[in-house]
C-alpha positions in Angstrom: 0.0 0.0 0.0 1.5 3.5 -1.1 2.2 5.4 1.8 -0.2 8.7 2.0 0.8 12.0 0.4 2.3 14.6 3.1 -0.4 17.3 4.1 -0.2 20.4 1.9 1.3 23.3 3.9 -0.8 26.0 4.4 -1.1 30.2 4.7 -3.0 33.0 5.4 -3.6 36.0 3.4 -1.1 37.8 5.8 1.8 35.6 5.6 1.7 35.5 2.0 1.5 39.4 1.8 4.7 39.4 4.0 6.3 37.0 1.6 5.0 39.7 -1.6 6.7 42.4 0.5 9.9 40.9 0.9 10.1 40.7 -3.2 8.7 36.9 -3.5 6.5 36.6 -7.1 3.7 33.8 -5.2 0.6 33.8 -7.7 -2.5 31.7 -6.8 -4.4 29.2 -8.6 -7.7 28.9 -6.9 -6.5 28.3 -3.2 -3.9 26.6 -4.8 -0.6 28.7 -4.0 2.8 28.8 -6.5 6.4 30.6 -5.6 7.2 31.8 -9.2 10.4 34.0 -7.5 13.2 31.2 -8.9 11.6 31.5 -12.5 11.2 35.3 -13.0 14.8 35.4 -11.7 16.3 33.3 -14.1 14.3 34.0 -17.3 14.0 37.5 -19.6 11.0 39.3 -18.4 11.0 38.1 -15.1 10.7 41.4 -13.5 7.9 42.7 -15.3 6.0 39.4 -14.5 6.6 39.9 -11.1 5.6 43.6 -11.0 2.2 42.4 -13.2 1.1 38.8 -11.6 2.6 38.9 -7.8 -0.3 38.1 -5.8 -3.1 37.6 -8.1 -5.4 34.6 -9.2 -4.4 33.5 -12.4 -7.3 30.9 -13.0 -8.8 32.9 -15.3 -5.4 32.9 -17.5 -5.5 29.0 -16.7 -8.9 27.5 -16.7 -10.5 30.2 -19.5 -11.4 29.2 -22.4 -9.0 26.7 -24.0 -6.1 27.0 -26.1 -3.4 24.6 -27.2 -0.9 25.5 -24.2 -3.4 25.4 -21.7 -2.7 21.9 -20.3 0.9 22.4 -20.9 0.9 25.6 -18.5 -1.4 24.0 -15.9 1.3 21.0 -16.0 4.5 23.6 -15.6 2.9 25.5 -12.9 2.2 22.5 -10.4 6.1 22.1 -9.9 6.2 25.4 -8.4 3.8 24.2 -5.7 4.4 25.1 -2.5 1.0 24.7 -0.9 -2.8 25.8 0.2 -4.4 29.6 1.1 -5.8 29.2 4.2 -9.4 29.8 5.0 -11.0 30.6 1.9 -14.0 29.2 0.7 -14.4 26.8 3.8 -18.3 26.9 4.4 -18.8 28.5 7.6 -15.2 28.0 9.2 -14.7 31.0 10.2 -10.7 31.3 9.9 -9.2 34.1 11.6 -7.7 34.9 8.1 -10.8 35.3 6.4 -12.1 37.6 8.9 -9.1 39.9 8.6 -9.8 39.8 4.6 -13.5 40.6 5.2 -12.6 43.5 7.6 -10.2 45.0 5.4 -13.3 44.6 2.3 -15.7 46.3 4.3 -13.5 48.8 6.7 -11.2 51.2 4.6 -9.7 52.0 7.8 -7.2 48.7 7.8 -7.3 48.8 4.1 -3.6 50.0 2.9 -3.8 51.5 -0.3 0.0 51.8 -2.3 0.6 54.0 -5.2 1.4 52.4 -8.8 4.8 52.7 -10.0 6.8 52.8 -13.1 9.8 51.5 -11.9 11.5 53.0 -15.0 10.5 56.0 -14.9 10.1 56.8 -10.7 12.5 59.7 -9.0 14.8 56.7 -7.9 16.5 54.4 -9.4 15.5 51.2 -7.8 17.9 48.7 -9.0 20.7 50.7 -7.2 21.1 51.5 -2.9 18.5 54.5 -2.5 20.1 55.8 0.5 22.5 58.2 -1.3 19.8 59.5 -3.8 16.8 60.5 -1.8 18.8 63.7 -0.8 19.1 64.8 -4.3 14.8 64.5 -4.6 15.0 68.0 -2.9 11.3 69.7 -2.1 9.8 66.7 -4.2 11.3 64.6 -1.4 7.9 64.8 1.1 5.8 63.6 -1.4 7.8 60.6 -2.7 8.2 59.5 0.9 5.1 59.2 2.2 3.7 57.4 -1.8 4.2 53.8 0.3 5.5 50.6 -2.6 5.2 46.4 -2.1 8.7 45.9 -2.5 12.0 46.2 -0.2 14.7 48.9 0.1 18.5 48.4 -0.3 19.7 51.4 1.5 23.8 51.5 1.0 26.3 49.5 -1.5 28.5 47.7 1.3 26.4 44.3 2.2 28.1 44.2 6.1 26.4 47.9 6.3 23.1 46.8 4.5 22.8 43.8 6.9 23.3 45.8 10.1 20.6 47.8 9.0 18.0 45.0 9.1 17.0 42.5 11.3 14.4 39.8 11.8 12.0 41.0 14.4 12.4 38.2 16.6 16.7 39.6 17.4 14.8 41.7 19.9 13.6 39.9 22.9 16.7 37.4 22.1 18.7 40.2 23.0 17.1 42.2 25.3 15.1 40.3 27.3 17.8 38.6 29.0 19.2 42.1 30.0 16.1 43.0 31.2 15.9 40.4 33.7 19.6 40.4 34.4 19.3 44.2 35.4 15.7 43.6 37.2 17.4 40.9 39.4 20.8 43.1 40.1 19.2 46.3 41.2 16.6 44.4 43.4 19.1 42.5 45.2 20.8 46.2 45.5 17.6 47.8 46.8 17.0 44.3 49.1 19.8 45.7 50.8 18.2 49.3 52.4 21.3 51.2 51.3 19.5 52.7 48.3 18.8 56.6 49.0 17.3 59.8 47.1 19.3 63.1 46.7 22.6 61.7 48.2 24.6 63.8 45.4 22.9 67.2 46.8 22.9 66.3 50.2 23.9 64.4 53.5 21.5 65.3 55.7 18.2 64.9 53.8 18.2 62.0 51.9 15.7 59.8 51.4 15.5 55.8 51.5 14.4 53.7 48.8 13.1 50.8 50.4 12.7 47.5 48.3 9.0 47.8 47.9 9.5 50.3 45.6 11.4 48.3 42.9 7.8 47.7 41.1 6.8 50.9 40.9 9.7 52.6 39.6 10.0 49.3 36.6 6.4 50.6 35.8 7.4 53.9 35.7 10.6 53.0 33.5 7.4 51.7 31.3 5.1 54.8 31.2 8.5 56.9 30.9 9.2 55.0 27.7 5.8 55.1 26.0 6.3 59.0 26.5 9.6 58.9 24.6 8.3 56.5 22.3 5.2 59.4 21.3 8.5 62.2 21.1 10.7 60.5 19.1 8.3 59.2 16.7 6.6 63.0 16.4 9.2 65.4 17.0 12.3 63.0 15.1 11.0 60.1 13.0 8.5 62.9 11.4 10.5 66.0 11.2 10.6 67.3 7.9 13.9 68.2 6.5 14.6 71.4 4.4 14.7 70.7 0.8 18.0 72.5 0.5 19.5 69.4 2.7 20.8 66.9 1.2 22.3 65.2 4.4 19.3 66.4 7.0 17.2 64.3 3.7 19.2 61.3 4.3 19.4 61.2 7.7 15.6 61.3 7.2 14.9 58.2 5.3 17.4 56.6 7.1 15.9 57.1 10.4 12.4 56.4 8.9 11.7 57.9 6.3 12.5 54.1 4.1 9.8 52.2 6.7 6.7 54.6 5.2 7.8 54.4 2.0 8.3 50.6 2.1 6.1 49.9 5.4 6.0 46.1 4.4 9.5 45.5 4.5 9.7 43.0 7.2 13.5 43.6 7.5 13.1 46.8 8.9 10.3 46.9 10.7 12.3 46.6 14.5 15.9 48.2 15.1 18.3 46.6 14.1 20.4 45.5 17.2 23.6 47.8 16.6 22.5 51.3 16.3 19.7 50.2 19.0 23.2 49.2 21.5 24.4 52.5 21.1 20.8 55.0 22.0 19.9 52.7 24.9 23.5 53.1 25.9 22.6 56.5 25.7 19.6 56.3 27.9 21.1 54.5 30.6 24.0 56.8 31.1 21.9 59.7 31.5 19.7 58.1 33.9 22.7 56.5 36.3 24.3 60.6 35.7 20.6 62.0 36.8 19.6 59.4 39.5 20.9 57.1 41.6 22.7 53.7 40.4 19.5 51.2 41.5 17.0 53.5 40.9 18.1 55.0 37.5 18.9 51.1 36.3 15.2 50.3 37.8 13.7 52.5 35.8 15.7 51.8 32.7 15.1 48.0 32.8 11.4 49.1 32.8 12.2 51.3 30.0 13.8 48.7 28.0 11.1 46.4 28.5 9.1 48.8 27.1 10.6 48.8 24.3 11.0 45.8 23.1 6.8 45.7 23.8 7.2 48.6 21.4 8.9 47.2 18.7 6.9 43.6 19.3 3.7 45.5 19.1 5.0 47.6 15.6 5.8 44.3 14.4 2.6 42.7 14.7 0.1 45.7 13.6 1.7 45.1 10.5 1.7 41.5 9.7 -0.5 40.3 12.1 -4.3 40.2 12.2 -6.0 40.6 15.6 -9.6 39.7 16.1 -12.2 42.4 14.9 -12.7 44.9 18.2 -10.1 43.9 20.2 -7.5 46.1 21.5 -4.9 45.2 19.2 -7.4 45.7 16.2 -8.2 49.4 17.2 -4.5 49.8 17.3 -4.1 48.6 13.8 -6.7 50.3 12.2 -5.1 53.1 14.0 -1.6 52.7 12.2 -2.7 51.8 9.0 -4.6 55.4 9.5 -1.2 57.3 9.9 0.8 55.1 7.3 -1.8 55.3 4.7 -3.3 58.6 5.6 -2.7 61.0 8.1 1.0 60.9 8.2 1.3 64.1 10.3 -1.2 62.2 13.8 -1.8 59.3 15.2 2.2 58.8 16.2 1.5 56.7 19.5 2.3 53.0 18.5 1.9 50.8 21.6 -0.8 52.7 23.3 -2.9 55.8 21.9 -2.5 58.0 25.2 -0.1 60.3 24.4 -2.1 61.4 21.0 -4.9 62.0 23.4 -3.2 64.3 25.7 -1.2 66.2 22.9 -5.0 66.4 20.5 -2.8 64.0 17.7 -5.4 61.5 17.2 -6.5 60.5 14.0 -10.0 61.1 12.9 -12.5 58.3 13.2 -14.0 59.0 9.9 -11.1 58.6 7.1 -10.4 61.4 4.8 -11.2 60.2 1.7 -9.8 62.9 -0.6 -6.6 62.0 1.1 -7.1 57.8 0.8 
């Protein structure tokens, strides 16, 4: 008896999106899904075929009326098999997948909408790093940036720089996680001792002790602190706009994030990259241990750096992920797609919506359709 066929793999509409933004060419058949990405490399025209047919159903092309190459093509295409799209047309299984694709049918608010390009003939040339020409695109540099594309961005000529600059979004609680509870467990043990005390660098003879029981309030503060910086940074920095006289203030732009809205499904860059991340939060926690003392200031950074990685965890996921229809998470997303898609100058609070409430940045609840 011949041993049974292996189950087809299977994906939803979100992890083949993240596959379309990191430049694969995956075409459907039905729920039937191909990886064309080794044969548009390799053959004339294989760009433009993956410009024209990434993502779409090509049954019609297939299964229309015949003609003398149909069975041919249906025959070639099956060795590019690579397995099932998950949840459609299942009856009344109601696949978490599905309900993402209905919501984004019916609610323009999580629907992203990208502008069409002609790769020959856009600002930049695409086939080359873009990091050293945005700063020649000058006034028309605003505009271009915030005109988001499906495709990923090679930002400088050396490969050891262009890797730094990216990361998989799961480097980030590798890395900092274990610091987090390596400096949790450190300053507690410091506090645990009763030696801890306020104002010591002012004076002698008022100080203040810090007695153990405050270690979880001043992590929680470390957290509220960082959702604050978070909202600054991504306002005041992240969203500056340069002078179009600037060629370097331009660059520094994109760099900084300026390439994740014009390319906001580049998984890649989605989360810093560890190395330029190692040197701000060794920024942050040298001004805190200059401004407070050593277990207090470290406290409050491990809280801090906790909530950042919650930051970048949370950025990560309102882009590729699909949370259930009203849930937190959900409002959150429709909440980004908003400011990517948009309203580019509100709605800058990622993890939490607080701070665009306090500073009157939130974004609309009715979208603007002259600007969708």
């Amino acid at each position: 008896m011949a041993p049974a066929p292996p189950p087809a793999a299977s994906f939803s509409p979100s992890e083949v999106q993240r596959r379309l933004a990191a430049g694969a060419c995956w075409v459907r058949r039905g729920d039937r899904l191909y990886d064309l990405s080794s044969f548009v490399r390799h053959h004339p025209g294989g760009e433009q075929l993956l410009r024209a047919r990434a993502g779409q159903d090509i049954s019609a092309d297939l299964d229309g009326p015949p003609h003398r190459h149909s069975a041919n093509a249906r025959r070639w295409l099956e060795q590019y098999y690579v397995g099932e799209l998950r949840g459609e047309q299942q009856g009344s299984m109601e696949n978490e997948a599905v309900a993402l694709e209905e919501t984004q049918k019916t609610d323009p608010a999580m629907e992203p909408r990208f502008k069409v390009v002609d790769w020959d003939k856009d600002l930049v040339d695409w086939q080359k790093p873009l990091l050293w020409q945005v700063g020649h695109l000058g006034e028309k540099y605003d505009e271009w940036v915030h005109q988001p594309v499906t495709r990923p961005i090679r930002l400088f000529h050396s490969d050891l720089i262009e890797g730094l600059s990216k990361t998989v979004w799961y480097s980030v609680p590798i890395i900092w996680v274990p610091l987090v509870l390596y400096l949790s467990w450190s300053y507690y043990r410091t506090f645990a001792q009763g030696n801890v005390r306020l104002f010591t660098s002012f004076t002698t003879e008022y100080t203040l002790a810090v007695p153990k029981s405050m270690f979880p309030g001043l992590f929680m503060l470390g957290i509220f602190l960082w959702s604050l910086i978070e909202y600054l940074i991504h306002r005041f920095l992240f969203h500056m706009k340069p002078p179009s006289d600037s060629y370097y203030l331009i660059m520094l732009h994109f760099v900084m994030h300026g390439q994740h809205h014009k390319a906001p499904f580049d998984g890649s860059r989605l989360v810093f990259p560890p190395v330029p991340a190692s040197l701000v939060i060794g920024v942050f926690y040298l001004c805190l241990q200059l401004i407070l003392p050593e277990a207090v200031g470290g406290t409050v950074f491990a809280g801090g750096l906790l909530g950042y990685v919650l930051y970048d965890m949370t950025h990560y996921y309102l882009h590729f992920g699909s949370p259930h229809r009203g849930s937190y998470l959900y409002n959150l997303k429709a909440h980004h797609v908003k400011h990517h898609f948009a309203h580019q100058k509100s709605g800058f609070g990622i993890s939490t919506k607080l701070w665009d409430y306090c500073f009157h940045t939130l974004i609309p609840e009715k979208p603007h359709l002259k600007m969708q």
